[in-house]
Every structure is written in C-alpha cells, then in structure tokens.
N, C-alpha and C positions, 0 to 999 in steps of 0.2 A: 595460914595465909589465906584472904579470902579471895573471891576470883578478879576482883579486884586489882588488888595488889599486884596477881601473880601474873595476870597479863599486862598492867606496865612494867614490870622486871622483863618478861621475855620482849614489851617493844622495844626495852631498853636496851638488851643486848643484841636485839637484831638491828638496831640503829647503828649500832657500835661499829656491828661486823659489817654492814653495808656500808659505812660511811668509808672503809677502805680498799672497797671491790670495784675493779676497773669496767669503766662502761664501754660500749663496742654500738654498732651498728644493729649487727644482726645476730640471732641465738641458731647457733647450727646444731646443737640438741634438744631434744623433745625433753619436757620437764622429768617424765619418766626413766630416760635414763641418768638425767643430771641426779634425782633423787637418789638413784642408785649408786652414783659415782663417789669416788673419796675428794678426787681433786679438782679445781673448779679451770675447766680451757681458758685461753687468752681471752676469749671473746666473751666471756659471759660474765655477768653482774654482779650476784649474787652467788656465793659458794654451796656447793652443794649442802656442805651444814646451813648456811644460813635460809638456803631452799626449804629444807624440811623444817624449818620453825614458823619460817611463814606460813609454809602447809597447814603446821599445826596449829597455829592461830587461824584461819580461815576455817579450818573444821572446827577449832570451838567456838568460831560465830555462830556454824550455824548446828553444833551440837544440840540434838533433840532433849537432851535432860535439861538444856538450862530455861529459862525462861526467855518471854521475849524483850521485855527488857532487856536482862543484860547480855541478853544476841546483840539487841541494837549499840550497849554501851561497847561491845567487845568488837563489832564494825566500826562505832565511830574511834573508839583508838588506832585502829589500824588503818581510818584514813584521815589521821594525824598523822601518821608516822608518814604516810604517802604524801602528800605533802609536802615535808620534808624532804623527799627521796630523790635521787636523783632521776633522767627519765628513762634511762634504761633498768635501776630497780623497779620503778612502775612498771616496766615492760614484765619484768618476772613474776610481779602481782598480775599483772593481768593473763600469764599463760598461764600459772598455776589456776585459776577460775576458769580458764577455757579447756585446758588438758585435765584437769584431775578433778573435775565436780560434774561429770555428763552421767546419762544413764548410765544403770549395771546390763550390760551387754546380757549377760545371761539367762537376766529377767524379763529383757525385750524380746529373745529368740524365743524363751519361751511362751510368753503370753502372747506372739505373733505367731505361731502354731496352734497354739488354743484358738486363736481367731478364727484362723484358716480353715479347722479342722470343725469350729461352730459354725458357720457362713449357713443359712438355713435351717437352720435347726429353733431352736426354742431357746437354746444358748447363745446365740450369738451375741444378743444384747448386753449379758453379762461381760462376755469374752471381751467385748470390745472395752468395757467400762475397764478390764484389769489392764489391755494394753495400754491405756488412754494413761493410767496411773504407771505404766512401769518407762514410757516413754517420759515423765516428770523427773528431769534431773534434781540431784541433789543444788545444782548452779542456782535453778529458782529458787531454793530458798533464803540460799545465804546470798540473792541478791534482796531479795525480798526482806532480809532486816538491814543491810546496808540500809535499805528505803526508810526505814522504821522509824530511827532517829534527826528528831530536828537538823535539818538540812542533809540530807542524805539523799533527798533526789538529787537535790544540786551537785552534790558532788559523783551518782553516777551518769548523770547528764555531761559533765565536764566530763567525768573517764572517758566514756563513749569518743566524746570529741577531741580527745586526741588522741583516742588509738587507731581514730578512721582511716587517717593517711597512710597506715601501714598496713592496712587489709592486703593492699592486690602484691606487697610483696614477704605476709608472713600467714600463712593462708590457716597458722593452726589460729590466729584469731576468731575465725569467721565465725566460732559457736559461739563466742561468747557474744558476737557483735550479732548474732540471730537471735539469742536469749533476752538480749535489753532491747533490740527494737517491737519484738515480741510482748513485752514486760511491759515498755513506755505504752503500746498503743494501746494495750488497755488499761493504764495510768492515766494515760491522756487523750481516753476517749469524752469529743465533744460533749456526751452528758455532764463530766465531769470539769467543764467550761466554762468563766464565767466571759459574758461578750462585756465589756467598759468603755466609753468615750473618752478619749482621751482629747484635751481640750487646754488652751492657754491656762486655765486656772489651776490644773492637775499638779502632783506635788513635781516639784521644781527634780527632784529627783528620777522621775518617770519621766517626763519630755525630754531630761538629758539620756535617757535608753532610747529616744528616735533616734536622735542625732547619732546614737552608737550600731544602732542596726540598721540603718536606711541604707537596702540594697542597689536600690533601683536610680534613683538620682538624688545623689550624695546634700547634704543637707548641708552649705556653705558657711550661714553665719545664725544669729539667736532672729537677728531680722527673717532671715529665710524659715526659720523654724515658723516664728510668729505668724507669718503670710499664709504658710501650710495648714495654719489651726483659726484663722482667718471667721469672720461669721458667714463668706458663703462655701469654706469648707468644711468636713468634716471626717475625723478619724478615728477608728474604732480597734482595739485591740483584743487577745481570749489570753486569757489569763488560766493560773490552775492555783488553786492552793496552796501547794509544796513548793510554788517559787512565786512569792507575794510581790508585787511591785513588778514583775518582770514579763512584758506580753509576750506570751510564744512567738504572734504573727499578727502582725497590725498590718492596715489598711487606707490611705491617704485618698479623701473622695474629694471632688470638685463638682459645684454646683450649677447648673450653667441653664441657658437656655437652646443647647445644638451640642451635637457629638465631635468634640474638640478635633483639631485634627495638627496641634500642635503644641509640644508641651511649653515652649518657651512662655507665651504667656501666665500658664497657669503657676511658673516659676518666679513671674515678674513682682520683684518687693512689691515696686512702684503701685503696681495696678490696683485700684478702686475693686472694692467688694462687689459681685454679684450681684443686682437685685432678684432677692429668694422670692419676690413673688411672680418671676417670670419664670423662673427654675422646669422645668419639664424633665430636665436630663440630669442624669447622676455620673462622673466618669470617673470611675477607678485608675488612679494613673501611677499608683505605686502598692506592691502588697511585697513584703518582707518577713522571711522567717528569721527568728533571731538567734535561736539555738543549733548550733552544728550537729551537738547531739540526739535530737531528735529527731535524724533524718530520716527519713522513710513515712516518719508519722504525719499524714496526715492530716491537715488542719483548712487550707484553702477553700476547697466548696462547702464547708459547712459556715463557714468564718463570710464567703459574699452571700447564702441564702441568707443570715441571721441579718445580715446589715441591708440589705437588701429589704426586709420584712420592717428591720426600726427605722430607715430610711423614707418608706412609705406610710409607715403609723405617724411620722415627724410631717412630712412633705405630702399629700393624697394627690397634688397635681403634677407630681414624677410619673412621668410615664415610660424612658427609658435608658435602661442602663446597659451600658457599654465600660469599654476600658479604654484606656490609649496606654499603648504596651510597646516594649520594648522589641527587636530582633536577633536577640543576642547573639544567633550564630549565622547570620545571615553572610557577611562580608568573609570568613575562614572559608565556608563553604562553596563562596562565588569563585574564590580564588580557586577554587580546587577542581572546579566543574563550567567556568565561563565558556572552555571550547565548545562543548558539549550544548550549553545555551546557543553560544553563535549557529550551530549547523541546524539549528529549527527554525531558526528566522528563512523566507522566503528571501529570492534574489530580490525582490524591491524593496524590503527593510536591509537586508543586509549592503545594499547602492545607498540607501537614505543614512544608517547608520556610517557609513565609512567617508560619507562625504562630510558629516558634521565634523570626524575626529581628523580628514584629511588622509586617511589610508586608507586605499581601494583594493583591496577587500580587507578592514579590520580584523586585527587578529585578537588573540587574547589581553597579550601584552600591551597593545594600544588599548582596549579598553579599559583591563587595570590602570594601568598609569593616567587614562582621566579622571577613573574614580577617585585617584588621591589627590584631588585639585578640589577643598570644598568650596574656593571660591567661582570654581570655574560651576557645581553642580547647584550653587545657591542661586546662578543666575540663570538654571537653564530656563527654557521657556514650557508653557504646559504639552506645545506638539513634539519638542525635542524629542529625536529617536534614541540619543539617550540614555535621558530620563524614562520614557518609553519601557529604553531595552530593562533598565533596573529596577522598574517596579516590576513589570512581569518576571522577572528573575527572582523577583521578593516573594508572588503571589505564588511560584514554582514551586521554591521551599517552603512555605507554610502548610500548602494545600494537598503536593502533590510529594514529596519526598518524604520517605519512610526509614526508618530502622525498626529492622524489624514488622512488626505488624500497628506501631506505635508512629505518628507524626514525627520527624525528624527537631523539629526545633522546641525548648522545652518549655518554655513559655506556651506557644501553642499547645503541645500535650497538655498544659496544666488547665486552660485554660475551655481547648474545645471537648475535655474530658469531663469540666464541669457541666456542659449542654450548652455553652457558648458557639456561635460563629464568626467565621472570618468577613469581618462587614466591609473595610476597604483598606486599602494602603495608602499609609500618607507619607507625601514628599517632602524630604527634607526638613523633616517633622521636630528632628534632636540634633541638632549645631554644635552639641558638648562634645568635648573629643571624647567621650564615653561613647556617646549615641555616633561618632564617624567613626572608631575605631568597630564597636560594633554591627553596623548595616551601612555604610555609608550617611546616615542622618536618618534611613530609615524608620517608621514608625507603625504602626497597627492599629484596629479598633476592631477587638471582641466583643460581640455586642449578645446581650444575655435577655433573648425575646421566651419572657415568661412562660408565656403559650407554649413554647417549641422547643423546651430543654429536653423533654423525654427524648422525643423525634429527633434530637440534634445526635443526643447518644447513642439512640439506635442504629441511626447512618454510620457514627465513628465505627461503631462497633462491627459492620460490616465492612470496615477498610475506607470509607470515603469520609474526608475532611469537611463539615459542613460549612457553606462558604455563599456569601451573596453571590447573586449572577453577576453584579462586577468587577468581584473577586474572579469569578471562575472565566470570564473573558478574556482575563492576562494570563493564564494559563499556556505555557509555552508547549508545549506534548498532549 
C-alpha cells in the first residue's frame, strides 16, 4: 500500500468514527489525557481512538522521512476531511496542533542552562544558536507544509479565523494562535507584497471583494461602488501570492482640493467628479482589513507610506494628506464617563450648558438623552454649549485617554502610531446610524505631515497624543 492509499483509508475511517461523535461546547480534558483515556466524556468530539489517528496523521504530515511533497499532499487530505468536519471535530484538530506539537521541554531546560552557564564566555554565541533551535517546535513545521500545498495558506488563514473567538475562553489555544501569527508575519511581511489599483475596470470579481470587506462605511449599491472608484478617486489594495485575487487591506482615497470635513459628500452618487487639476489634498476616508485571520499582522503604515509615494508620483501637486476617520468608541465611552466630563466644565459653561438643555445644573442623564435626538444635534449652532461640550469630550478621548500606555480609541492608536496627528474634530461629520451609533455623527481628520512622522512617533512614544493646537484647546483636564 503506498502512502497514498494508506492515508485515505485512515481519513476514511476517521471520517467514519467522527461523523458519529457528539459535539459539546467545551473540552474539559487536555488532549493528553483523552489520548490516554479508553472512553470518550459526554462533552467531547472525537473518541479517544479516533484522537490518536488524528494524532497519527498530523505527525505523518510532518514525518521528517517523507518528502515535502507528500507532507504537503498528507496536509492537504487532512484539511479535506476538515472541511467536512463538524466544528467541534475541528476544535480537536486544532488542540491536537496546539497541545501535542510544542517544544521538547527537556531540550529547552537544557540548552537554557548551556546559555546561562555560557553568558560571557566565547560560548555563548553558540549556546544561544542551540536554544534558538530547541525553542523551534515541531507545530512549525507541520504548519509549514499545511502552507506548502496549493491553497493551504487559505485554508490556515480561515483556521486561524475561526478559532479566534474561542481564545479568551480555551486558553490551551493560545500556542497555536502564537505560532501562525508568528508564521503569517513573516509570510506576509510587506516585502513580500504586491501594492495594485484597484479601479472600475478590475476583474468584476475583485470589486465585488470591496463590496464584501468594506469595514468602514458599508458599500450600499454597484452605483456606490462605481462613485468610490470614480476618476477623482482612488484605491489601492496589497495583495500576496498565496491568496491571488484577494487584498489583504485596501484603501479608499478622495481627491479634493481641502481636508474634507464631511463624509456624506464624498458618499454622494449624485456628485460631479473632482477637478484633479485643482487636487492639493489626498483623504484617506476608508482602510479595511479583510482577513480575520491575520490579525495581529500588520499591514496599515506600510500599505498609506506606499500609496502615499504612488499618489505623489500620479499627482506632484498633492501636498497634503489627511484621513477623515471614524470614532468608533467614542459614544460607549461617553456614556460611561459624561459625569466625570460635567465636573471639568467651569460654573459658567456648566450655567450655559444647562440652560440650552433646560436643566440647572445638567446632569448626565439630561445630556445623554440629548445626544440621542440627531435631529436636535444636526441643527445645533457652531457656539452651542452642546455641541461645544461633545466635541471637547471627543478631543478628551482621542488625545487624552489611555489604556494602558497605548491611546484609548483604536482607530487613533492605528493611526497616530503611523506618525499621524490629530488635526480637528468634525461635527456631525456621519449622519449614518453607523457614524450616531458610534460618536454621535462624530468625525476626525488624521493628518500625516510628511516632515513630522518621526517627531509624531517620538512624542507617542513618550505618552503624549500628537495633536494640533486646536485639537489640544478642547481638551477638557
């Protein structure tokens, strides 16, 4: 029998035996001892026989005597049979990768005592070189021919992405989901990136991937597509190799002659193109990752310096580029902290604010319950106390609110992490119940002054938000 053969006979029979094992929520034993066990609990998937066939097919993926080929043919049978499988067998593939393919413990203690024991010497360079190797699980390799065979990134980018949701409540995930974010980022380091326009003429198949990943503001009909890809915008996607056709993270630009301070136009079918030869300004008003599974990787500041660079080779009389961004946690956060706002205002804003809302001295509750009237905040006026009070609440959070050592809102971290600053708050900027469910209709403009990224980063990096001075005037503390 060749190997072949003998590994669809064993997927066969482990199809078999799975196709009759009850699925559960959660696994309350460690694969260790279910391998040990004879009889399979209420709760778990897969019986302990059919546990150790799986096993055994995972180690002769990545069995060192075969070739790499048939590693990769011996992977991709097995995520055939996944596939198939129901998603609590998938759950048992994925602890068996996470519990029973890490370092040999006893290879680590020891070459981590050879190190220790070299630390100045003339050895240490070696010592280090054998921890460096004993610290290399056997999990990289045999992800590493999963990777091997035609579409087998795709399909552990898909794993990835649905065992994410069950990280914070099955914690023996965590290696494996440390080993492929590990594994992706240098899979899907930028060198290895192609940047592409994506453009009304692109295959019909790729502009319908906008329409399926547009995070930012949802892409309503083929008209709205068409407006987005327009000739005074333009949008850019990185692509990789191993998933052809599919942007990691695209980027939706608007041409303009001024730093927008409103998206609804640039959403408008109706509206007349740009004229590009008045163009000055570039505004990033939507960027989108499209893979679940590649989370942690990386792609944003490399993805606006590249479009940034083709942008200005296309355009030389751009001079500045900005975003008009989203607030997405702006309104949870107000709710939760507005008393805390009220007691920084001065008795004369806090007189001016209570007599707009008709309660002397406004409390929290009166001020939420005007926030939820957008007809009432689309007509406030520009001196409204307010209006006023909401955007400095806005500029609060952006600027001044941390978890952590890290800006609170994550848009901002994404964004003043690239060397961007907070250029102004705009009002009433998003009328979609997206944009009021989120900030009240609030808006942002990250504005990415060439000159001053290093400088931008280096202030974050000491704890302070870089931020115009009209930003930092609304500053409530």
């Amino acid at each position: 029998m060749n190997a072949s053969t003998w590994l669809s006979s064993k997927l066969n029979l482990l199809r078999n035996t799975a196709a009759t094992s009850p699925a559960a929520p959660e696994q309350m034993r460690s694969t260790r001892e279910r391998l040990d066990a004879t009889l399979r609990q209420e709760k778990e998937a897969l019986s302990p026989r059919s546990l150790r066939r799986t096993l055994s097919l995972l180690q002769g993926v990545v069995d060192p005597r075969v070739s790499e080929v048939e590693g990769g043919r011996r992977a991709k049978a097995l995520a055939d049979w996944y596939v198939k499988a129901e998603a609590f067998e998938r759950q048992d593939l994925w602890l068996l990768i996470s519990e029973q393919f890490g370092p040999d413990a006893a290879k680590v203690r020891a070459a981590r005592d050879d190190y220790d024991a070299a630390l100045g010497t003339v050895e240490e360079g070696p010592a280090e070189i054998r921890l460096r190797r004993a610290l290399v699980s056997p999990r990289t390799r045999l992800l590493q021919r999963f990777a091997a065979y035609p579409g087998g990134m795709r399909f552990l980018v898909d794993m990835r992405a649905e065992f994410l949701p069950q990280l914070k409540g099955n914690k023996r995930l965590l290696a494996l989901d440390a080993e492929l974010e590990n594994l992706f980022s240098t899979w899907f380091d930028v060198a290895f990136l192609e940047l592409r326009s994506i453009s009304w003429d692109s295959p019909a198949s790729l502009i319908e991937k906008l329409i399926k990943y547009e995070a930012v503001h949802d892409i309503r009909s083929w008209a709205d597509l068409k407006n987005r890809l327009d000739s005074d915008r333009r949008c850019y996607g990185f692509f990789h190799p191993s998933l052809p056709n599919e942007p990691l993270i695209f980027v939706e630009v608007a041409l303009l002659d001024e730093i927008a301070d409103n998206i609804m136009p640039l959403l408008d079918e109706g509206a007349a193109p740009e004229d590009l030869q008045k163009a000055t300004v570039a505004i990033f008003y939507s960027i989108s990752n499209t893979q679940t599974g590649l989370r942690g990787v990386s792609f944003g500041d490399s993805l606006i310096k590249r479009v940034v660079e083709t942008l200005r080779g296309e355009f030389p009389k751009l001079k500045t580029f900005a975003t008009l961004s989203p607030i997405p946690g702006l309104r949870a956060w107000l709710s939760r902290n507005v008393d805390d706002m009220l007691k920084q205002l001065n008795d004369k804003e806090l007189t001016a604010l209570g007599r707009e809302l008709s309660f002397e001295p406004p409390t929290a509750t009166h001020v939420l319950a005007a926030l939820e009237q957008p007809v009432l905040l689309s007509a406030l006026s520009l001196k409204s106390p307010l209006r006023l009070f909401l955007t400095r609440c806005a500029a609060q959070y952006l600027g001044q609110e941390k978890q952590g050592d890290q800006v609170l809102d994550p848009v901002a971290r994404f964004h003043l992490g690239n060397g961007a600053r907070i250029e102004r708050i705009n009002w009433y900027a998003d009328a979609s119940s997206k944009g009021l469910k989120q900030s009240h209709g609030l808006m942002v403009n990250y504005l990415y002054d060439l000159k001053r990224l290093d400088k931008h980063r280096q202030m974050l990096d000491k704890g302070e938000a870089p931020a115009s001075s009209e930003v930092q005037a609304l500053y409530l503390k």
